[in-house]
C-alpha positions as CSV (number, residue, x, y, z in Angstrom):
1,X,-27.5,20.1,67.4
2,X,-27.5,17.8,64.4
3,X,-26.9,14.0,64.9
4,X,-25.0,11.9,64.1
5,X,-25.0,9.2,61.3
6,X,-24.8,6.3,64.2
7,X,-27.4,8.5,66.2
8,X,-30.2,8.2,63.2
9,X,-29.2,5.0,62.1
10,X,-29.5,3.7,65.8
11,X,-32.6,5.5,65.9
12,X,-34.1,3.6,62.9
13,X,-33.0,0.4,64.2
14,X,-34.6,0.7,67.8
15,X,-37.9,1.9,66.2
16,X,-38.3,-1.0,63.8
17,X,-37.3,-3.4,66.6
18,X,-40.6,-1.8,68.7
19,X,-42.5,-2.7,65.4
20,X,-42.1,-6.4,65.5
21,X,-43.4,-6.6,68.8
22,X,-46.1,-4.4,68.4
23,X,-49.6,-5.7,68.2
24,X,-50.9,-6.7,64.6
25,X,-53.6,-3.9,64.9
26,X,-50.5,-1.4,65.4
27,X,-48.3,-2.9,63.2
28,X,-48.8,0.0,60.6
29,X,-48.6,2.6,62.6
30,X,-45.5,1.4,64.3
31,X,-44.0,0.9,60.8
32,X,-44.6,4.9,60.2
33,X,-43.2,5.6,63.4
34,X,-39.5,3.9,62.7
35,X,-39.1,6.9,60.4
36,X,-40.6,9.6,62.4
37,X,-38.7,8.4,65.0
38,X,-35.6,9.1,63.0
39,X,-36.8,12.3,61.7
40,X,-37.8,13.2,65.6
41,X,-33.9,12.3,66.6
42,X,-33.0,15.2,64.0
43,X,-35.3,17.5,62.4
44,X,-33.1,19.1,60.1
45,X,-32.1,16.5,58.3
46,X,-35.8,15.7,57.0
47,X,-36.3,19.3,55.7
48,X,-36.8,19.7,51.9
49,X,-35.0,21.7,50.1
50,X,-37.5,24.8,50.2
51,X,-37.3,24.7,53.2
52,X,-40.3,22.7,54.1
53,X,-40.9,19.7,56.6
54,X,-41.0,16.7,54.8
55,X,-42.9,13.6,56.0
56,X,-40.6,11.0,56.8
57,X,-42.3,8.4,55.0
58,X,-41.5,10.5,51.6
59,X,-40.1,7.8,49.2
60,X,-37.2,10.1,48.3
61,X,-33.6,10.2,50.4
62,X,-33.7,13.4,51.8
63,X,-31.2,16.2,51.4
64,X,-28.8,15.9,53.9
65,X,-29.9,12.4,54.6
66,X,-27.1,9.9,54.9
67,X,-28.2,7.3,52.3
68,X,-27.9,4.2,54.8
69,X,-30.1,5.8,56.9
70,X,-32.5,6.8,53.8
71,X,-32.8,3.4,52.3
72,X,-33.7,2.0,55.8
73,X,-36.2,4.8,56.6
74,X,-37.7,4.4,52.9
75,X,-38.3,0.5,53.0
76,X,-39.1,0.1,56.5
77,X,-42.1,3.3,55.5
78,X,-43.3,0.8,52.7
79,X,-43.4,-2.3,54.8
80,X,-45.7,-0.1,57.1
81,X,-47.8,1.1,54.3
82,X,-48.2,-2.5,52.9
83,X,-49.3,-4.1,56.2
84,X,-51.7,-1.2,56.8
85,X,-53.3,-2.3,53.3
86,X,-53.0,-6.2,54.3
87,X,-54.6,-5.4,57.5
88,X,-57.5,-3.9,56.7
89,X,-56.5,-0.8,58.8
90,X,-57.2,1.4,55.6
91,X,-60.3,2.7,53.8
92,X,-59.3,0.0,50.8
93,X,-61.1,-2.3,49.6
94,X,-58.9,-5.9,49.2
95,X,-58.6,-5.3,45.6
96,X,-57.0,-1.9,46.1
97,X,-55.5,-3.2,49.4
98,X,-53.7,-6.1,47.0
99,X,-52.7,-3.5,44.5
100,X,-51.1,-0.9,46.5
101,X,-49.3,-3.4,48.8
102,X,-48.0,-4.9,45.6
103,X,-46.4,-1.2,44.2
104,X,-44.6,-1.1,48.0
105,X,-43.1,-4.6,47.1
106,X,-42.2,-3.2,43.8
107,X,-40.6,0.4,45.5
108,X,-38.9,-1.8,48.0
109,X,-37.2,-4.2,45.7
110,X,-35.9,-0.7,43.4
111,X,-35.1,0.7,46.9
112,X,-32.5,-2.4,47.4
113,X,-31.4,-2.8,43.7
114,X,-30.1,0.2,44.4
115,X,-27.9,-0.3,46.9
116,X,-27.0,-3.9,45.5
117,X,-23.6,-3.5,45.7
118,X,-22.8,-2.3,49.2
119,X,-25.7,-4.7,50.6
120,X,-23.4,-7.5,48.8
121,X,-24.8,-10.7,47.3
122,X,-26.0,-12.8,50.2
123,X,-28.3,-10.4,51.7
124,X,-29.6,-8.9,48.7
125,X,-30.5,-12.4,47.2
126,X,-32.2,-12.8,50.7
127,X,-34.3,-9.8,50.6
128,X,-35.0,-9.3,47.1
129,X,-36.4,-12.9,46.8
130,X,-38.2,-12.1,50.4
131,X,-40.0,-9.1,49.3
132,X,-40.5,-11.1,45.3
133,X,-42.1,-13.8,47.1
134,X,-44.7,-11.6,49.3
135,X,-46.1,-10.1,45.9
136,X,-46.0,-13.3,43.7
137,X,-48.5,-14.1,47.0
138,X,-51.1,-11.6,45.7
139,X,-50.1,-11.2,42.2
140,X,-52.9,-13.8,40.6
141,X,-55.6,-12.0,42.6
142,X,-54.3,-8.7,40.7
143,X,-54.4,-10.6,37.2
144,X,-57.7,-11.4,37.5
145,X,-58.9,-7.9,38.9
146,X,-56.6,-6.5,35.7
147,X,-58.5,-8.8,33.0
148,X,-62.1,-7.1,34.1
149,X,-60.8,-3.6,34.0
150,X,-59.0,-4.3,30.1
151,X,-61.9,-5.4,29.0
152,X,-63.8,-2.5,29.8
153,X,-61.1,-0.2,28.8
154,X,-61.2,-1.8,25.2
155,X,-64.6,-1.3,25.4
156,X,-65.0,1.9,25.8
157,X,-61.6,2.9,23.9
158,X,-63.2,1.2,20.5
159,X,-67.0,2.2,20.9
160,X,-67.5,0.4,17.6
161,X,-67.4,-3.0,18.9
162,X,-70.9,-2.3,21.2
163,X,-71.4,-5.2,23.4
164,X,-70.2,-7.7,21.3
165,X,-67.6,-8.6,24.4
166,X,-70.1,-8.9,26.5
167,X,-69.9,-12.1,26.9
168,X,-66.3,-12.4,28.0
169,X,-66.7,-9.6,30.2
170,X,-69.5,-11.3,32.5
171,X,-67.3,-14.5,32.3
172,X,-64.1,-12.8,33.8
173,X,-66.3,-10.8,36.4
174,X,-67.9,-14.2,37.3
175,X,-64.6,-15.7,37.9
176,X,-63.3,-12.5,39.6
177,X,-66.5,-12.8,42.1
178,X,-66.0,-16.6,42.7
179,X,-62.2,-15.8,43.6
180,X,-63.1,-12.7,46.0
181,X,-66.0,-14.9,47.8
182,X,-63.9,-18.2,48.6
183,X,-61.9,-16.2,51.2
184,X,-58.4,-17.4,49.2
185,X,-57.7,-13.1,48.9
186,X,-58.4,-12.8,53.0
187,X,-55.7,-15.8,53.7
188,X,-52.8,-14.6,51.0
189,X,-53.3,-11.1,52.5
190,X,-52.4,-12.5,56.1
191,X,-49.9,-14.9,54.8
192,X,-48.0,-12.0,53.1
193,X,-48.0,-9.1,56.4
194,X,-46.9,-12.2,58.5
195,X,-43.8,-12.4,56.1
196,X,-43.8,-9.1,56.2
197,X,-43.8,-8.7,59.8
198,X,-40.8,-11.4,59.8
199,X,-38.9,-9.4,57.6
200,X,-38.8,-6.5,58.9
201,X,-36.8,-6.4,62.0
202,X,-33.3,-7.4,59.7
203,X,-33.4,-4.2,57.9
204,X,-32.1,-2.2,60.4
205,X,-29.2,-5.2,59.9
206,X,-28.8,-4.3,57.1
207,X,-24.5,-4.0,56.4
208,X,-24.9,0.1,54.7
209,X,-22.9,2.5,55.5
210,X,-22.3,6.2,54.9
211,X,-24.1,8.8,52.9
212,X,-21.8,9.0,49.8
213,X,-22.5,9.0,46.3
214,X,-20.7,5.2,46.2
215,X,-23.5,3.6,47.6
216,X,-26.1,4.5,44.8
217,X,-24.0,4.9,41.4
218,X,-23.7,1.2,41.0
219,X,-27.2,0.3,41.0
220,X,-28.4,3.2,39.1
221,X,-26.0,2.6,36.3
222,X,-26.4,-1.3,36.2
223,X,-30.9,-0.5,35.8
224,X,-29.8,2.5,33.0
225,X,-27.8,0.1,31.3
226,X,-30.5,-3.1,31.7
227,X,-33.2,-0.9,30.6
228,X,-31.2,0.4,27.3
229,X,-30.5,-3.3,26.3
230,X,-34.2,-4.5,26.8
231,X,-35.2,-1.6,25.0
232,X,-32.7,-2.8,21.9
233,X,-34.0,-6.6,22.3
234,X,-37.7,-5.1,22.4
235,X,-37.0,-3.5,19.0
236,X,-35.1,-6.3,17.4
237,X,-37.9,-8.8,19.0
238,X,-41.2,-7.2,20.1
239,X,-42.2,-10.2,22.0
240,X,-44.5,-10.5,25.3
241,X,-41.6,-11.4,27.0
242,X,-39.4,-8.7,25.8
243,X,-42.1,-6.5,26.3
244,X,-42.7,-7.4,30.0
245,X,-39.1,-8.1,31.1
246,X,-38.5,-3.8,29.2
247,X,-41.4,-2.9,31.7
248,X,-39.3,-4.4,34.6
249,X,-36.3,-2.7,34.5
250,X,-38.3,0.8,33.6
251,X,-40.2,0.3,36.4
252,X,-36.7,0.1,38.5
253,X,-35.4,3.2,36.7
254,X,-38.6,5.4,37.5
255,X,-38.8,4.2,41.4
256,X,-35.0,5.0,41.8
257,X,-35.1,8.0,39.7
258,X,-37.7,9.2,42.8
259,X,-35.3,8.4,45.3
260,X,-32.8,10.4,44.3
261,X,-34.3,13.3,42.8
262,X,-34.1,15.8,46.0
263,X,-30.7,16.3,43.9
264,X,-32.1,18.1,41.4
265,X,-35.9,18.1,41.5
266,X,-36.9,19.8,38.4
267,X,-34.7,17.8,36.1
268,X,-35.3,14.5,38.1
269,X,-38.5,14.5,38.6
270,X,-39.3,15.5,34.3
271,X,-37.2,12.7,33.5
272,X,-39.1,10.2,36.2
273,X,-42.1,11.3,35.1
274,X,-41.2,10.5,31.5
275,X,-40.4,7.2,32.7
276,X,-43.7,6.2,34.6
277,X,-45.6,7.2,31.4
278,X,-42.8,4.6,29.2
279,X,-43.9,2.3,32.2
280,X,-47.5,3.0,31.7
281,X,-47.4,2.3,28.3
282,X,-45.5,-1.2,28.6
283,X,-48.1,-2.1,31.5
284,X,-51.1,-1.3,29.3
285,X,-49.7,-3.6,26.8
286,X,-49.4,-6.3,29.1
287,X,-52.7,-5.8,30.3
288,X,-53.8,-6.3,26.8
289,X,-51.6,-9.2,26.3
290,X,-53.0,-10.9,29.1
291,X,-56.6,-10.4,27.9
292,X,-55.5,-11.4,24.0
293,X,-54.5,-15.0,26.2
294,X,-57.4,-14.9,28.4
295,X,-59.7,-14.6,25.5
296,X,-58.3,-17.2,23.1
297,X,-58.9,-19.7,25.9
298,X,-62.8,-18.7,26.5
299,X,-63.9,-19.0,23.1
300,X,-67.7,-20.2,24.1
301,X,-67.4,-17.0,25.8
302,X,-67.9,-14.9,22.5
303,X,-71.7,-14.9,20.8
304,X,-69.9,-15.6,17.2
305,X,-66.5,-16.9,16.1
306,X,-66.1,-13.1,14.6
307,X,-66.8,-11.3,18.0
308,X,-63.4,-13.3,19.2
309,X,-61.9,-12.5,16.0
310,X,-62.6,-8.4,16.1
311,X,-61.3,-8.3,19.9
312,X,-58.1,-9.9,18.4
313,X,-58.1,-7.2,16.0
314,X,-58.5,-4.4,18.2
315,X,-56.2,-5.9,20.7
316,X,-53.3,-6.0,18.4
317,X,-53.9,-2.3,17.0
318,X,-54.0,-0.9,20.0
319,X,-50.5,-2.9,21.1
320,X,-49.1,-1.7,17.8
321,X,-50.0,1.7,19.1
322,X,-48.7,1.4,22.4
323,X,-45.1,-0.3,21.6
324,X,-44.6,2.8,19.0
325,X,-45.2,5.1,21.7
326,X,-42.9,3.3,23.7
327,X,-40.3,2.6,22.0
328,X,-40.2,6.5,20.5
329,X,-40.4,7.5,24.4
330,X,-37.8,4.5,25.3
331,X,-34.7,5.9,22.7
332,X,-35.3,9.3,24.3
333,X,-34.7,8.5,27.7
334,X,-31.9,5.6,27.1
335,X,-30.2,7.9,24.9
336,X,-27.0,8.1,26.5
337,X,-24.4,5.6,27.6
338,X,-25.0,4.6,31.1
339,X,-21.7,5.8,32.3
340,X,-22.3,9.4,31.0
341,X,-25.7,8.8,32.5
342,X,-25.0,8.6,35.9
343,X,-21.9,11.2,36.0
344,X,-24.3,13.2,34.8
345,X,-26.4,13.0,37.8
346,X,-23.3,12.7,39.9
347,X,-22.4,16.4,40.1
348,X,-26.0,17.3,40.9
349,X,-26.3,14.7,43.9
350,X,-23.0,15.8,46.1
351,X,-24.4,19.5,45.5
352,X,-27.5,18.7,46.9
């Protein structure tokens, strides 16, 4: 017999209750378990449209799936994946740990800009800045693991240069090292899966309900129509800024575009993917931004005043490469109005 909406729900709630008071070393696998233990409480509403079993951690809402019940399964998944990474209770190294808990902050926060409206102001102000604050706590260990890598990508992208950054690159790797060896990455790790861990029992709390169509338009149209003016301010001002603040809302777009895109998986998952490249490109140009900055305050770092100059050089060909890709990418996929966007996708999503 299928269940309820009040059976799941209820079901999600008791199983991220057990989390909090789960052991640390089970904290993880508890988090997993809040989904499956929704899935368990009705197995045909986590079956994929083929057919298939889907795992219940799947950062999609599933077909048949009310969305209350979806956004709760989806975040409370992520928080489990994150504190799994912050744990230690994963092959990762902390560097990787870092970075793939900071993608579930980033999932999490799409997950509840999505359902902005119905989650009204108070609580998403709470939770958004809850789940901000846990990343901005491993974001500078991330920046400086990001400056090594650009480096070498630049490197190896403009052959021409040999080891003429050389210099710069032992200084970053020397500062990354220094950073990974005074044990500041193991204490932000555990200061961010304790706020994790704190956070975590209000999402069952969280004031969503039904399974309609209401629930996600809102928030899909308001991070079309955000993404389609960056995109104009990025072409009438090309700045860092622009740039960056353009990546933000793509970013939102692509993570949403995977939640819904049981609806029509084909065309969903084409024009998702279309967005993670835009948001690849606009990341790989802040990478490069970062190292342009990074650079100009190291100059002893370079063997000659021209070595500095020539990574300049190739730093801002390469960004003039990567914001015309963008940008040509960008008008494609923020063609259309974002009204006509979303009834678009309307029809497809109460089909589903």
């Amino acid at each position: 017999m299928t269940p309820s909406r009040e059976q799941l729900e209820r079901a999600v709630r008791d199983a991220a209750s057990r989390l909090t008071s789960e052991p640390r070393r089970l904290a993880a696998a508890a988090a997993g378990s809040a989904a499956a233990t929704a899935a368990g409480a009705g197995v045909r509403r986590l079956i994929s449209r083929d057919g298939t079993p889907t795992d219940s951690s799947a950062y999609r809402l599933l077909s048949g799936e009310p969305v209350s019940t979806g956004i709760k399964r989806v975040v409370t998944a992520r928080v489990g994946d994150a504190l799994a990474e912050l744990r230690g209770e994963t092959d990762s190294e902390p560097a990787d740990a870092i970075h793939e808990a900071r993608k579930d902050m980033k999932k999490i926060r799409s997950a509840i800009r999505l359902v902005r409206d119905p989650l009204g102001d108070e609580v998403y102000k709470r939770e958004n800045e809850h789940y901000r604050d846990v990343g901005r706590m491993l974001s500078s260990f991330r920046d400086a693991e990001v400056l090594v890598e650009t480096v070498e990508a630049l490197t190896e992208r403009f052959e021409s240069a040999g080891d003429r950054f050389s210099g710069l690159r032992e200084r970053l790797g020397a500062e990354l090292r220094d950073v990974r060896d005074d044990g500041s990455i193991e204490s932000a790790m555990a200061r961010a899966a304790g706020a994790l861990e704190r956070g975590l029992g209000r999402i069952s709390s969280w004031p969503l309900r039904g399974d309609g169509w209401a629930l996600l338009e809102g928030g899909l149209r308001r991070s079309y129509r955000r993404g389609r003016k960056r995109l104009r301010a990025v072409e009438e001002d090309p700045s860092v800024e622009n740039l960056h603040e353009w990546r933000k809302r793509v970013k939102d777009l692509w993570y949403q575009l995977r939640l819904i895109r049981e609806a029509e998986p084909a065309l969903l998952g084409s024009l998702a993917d279309h967005a993670h490249l835009l948001s690849d490109h606009l990341g790989d140009d802040h990478d490069l931004a970062l190292l342009r900055q990074s650079a100009a305050e190291r100059p002893d770092a370079f063997g000659e005043a021209a070595d500095q100059r020539l990574m300049f050089e190739l730093i801002d060909r390469r960004r003039g490469e990567l914001r015309f890709a963008a940008t040509s990418l960008g008008e494609r996929i923020y063609s259309r109005k974002p009204k006509t966007f979303t009834k678009s996708l309307e029809g497809r999503w109460r089909s589903r």
